[in-house]
N, CA, C and O atoms as a DFTB+ gen file, in Angstrom:
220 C
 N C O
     1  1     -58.123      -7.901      21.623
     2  2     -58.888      -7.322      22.703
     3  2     -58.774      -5.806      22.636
     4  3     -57.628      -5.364      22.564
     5  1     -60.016      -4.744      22.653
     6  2     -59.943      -3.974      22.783
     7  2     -60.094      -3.458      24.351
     8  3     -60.739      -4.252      25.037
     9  1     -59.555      -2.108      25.151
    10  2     -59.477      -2.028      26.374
    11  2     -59.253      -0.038      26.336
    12  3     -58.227       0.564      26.019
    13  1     -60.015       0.302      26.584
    14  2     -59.718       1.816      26.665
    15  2     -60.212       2.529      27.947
    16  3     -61.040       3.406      27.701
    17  1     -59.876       2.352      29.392
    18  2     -60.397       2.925      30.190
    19  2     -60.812       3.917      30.411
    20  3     -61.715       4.059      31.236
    21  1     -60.217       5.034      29.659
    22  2     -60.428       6.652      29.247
    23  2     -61.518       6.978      28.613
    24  3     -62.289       7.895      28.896
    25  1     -61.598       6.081      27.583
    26  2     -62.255       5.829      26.559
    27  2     -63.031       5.261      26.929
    28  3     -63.154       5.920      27.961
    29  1     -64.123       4.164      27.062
    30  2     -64.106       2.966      27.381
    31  2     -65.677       2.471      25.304
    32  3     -65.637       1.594      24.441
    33  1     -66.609       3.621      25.557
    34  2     -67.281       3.289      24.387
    35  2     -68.352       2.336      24.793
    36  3     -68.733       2.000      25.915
    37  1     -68.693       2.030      23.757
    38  2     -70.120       0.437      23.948
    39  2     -69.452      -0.352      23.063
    40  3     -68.762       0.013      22.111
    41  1     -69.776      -1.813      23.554
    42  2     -69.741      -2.792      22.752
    43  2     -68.601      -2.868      22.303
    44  3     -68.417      -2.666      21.103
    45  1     -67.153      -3.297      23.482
    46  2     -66.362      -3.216      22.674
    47  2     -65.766      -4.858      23.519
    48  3     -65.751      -5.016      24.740
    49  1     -65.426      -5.670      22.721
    50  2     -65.460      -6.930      23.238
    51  2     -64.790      -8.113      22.482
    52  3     -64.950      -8.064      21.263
    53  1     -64.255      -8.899      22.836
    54  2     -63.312     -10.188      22.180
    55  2     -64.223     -10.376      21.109
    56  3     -65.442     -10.207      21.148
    57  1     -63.451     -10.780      20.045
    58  2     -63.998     -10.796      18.824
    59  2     -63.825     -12.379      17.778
    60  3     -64.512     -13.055      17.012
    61  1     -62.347     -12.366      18.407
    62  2     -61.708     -13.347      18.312
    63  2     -61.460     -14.557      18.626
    64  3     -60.422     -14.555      19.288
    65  1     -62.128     -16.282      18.420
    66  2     -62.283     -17.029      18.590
    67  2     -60.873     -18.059      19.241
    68  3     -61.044     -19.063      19.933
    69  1     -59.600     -17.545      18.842
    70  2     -58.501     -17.881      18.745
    71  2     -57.648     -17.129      19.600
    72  3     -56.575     -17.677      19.856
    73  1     -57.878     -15.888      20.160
    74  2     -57.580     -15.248      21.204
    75  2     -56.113     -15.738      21.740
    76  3     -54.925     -15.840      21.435
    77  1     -57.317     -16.023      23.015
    78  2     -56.159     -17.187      24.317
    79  2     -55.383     -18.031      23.631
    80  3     -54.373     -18.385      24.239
    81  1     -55.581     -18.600      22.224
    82  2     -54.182     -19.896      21.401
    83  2     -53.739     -18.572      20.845
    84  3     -52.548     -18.495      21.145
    85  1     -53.923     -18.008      20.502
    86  2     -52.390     -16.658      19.395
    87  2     -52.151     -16.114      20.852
    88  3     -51.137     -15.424      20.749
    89  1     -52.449     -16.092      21.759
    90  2     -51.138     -15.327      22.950
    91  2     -50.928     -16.691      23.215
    92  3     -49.721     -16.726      22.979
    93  1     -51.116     -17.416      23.416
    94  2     -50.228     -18.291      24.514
    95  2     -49.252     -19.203      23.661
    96  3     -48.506     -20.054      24.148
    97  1     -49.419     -18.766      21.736
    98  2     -48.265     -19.838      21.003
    99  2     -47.225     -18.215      20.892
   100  3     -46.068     -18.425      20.529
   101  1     -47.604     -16.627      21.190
   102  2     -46.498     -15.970      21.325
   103  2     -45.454     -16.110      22.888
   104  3     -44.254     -15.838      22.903
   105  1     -45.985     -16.430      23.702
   106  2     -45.377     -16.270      24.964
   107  2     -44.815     -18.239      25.145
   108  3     -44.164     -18.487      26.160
   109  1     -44.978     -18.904      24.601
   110  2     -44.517     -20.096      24.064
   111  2     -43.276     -19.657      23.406
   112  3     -42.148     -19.909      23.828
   113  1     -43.585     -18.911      22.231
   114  2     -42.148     -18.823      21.333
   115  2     -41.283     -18.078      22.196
   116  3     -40.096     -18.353      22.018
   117  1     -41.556     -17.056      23.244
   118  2     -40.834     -16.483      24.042
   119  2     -39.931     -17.348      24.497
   120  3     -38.804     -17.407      24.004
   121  1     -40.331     -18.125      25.504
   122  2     -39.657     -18.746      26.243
   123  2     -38.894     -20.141      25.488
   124  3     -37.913     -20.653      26.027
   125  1     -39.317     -20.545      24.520
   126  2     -38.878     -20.917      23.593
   127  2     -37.425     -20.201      23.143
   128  3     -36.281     -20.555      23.428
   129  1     -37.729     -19.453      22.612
   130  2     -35.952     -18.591      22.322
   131  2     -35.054     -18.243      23.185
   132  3     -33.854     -18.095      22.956
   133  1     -35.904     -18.029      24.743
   134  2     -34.496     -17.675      25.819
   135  2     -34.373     -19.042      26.575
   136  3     -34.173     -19.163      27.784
   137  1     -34.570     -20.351      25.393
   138  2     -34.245     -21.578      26.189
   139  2     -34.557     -21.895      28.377
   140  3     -33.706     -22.256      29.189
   141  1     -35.802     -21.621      28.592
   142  2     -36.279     -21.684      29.098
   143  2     -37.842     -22.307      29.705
   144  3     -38.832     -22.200      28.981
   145  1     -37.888     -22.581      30.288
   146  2     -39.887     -22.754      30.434
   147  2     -40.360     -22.267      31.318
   148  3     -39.587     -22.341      32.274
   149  1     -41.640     -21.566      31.663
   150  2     -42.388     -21.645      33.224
   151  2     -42.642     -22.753      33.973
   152  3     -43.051     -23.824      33.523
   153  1     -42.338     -22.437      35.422
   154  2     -42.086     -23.128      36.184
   155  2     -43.267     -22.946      37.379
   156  3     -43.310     -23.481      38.487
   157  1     -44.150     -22.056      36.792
   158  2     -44.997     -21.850      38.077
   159  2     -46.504     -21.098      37.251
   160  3     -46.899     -20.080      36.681
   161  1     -46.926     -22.482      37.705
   162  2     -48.806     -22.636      37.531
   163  2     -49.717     -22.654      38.465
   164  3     -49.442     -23.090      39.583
   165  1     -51.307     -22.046      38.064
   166  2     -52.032     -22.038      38.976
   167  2     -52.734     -22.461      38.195
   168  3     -52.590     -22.110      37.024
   169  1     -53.861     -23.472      38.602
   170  2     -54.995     -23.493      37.655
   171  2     -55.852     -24.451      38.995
   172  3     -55.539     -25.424      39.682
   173  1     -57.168     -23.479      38.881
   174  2     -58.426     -24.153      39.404
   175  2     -58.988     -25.341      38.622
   176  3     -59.016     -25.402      37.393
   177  1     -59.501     -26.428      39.596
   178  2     -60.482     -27.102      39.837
   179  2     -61.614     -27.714      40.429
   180  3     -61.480     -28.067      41.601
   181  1     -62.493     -27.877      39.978
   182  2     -63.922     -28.365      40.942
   183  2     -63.729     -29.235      41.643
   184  3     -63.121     -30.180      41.139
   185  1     -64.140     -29.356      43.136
   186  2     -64.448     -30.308      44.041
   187  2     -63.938     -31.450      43.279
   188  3     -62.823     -31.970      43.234
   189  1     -65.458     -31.796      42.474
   190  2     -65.816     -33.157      41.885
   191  2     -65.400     -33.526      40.690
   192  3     -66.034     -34.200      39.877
   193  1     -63.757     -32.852      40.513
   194  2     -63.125     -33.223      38.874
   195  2     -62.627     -34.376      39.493
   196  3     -62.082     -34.175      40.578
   197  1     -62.664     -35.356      39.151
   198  2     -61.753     -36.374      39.969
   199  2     -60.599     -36.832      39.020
   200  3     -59.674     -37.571      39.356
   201  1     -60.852     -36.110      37.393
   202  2     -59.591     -35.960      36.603
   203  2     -58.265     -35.192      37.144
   204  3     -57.112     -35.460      36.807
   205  1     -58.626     -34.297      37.947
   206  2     -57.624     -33.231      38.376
   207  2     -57.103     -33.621      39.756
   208  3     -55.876     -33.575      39.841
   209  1     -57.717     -33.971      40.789
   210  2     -58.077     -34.023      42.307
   211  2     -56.538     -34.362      42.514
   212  3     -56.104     -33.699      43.456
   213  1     -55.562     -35.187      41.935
   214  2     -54.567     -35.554      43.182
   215  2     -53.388     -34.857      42.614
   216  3     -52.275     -35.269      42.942
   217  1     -53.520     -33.625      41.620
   218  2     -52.101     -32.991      40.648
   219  2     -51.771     -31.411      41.607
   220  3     -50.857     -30.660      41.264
């Protein structure tokens, strides 16, 4: 991700298909090595997921 508020430019934008999986297998290995896990999630869902509705 590029991000330059100072700066900011045109057209400057995720590029990377794999993004969100290469941070989230580094902050994995994080917590991974200080023998630990997160313990606190947020994640939205729709009304009408009725996969999600009772978690």
């Amino acid at each position: 991700m590029r991000w330059n508020p100072k700066n900011p430019g045109e057209h400057q934008y995720a590029t990377d298909i794999k993004w969100a999986e290469s941070n989230a297998t580094i902050i994995a290995d994080f917590y991974k090595n200080m023998k630990t896990e997160g313990k606190y999630f947020k994640y939205f869902v729709y009304k009408d997921d009725s996969k999600h509705l009772n978690k």
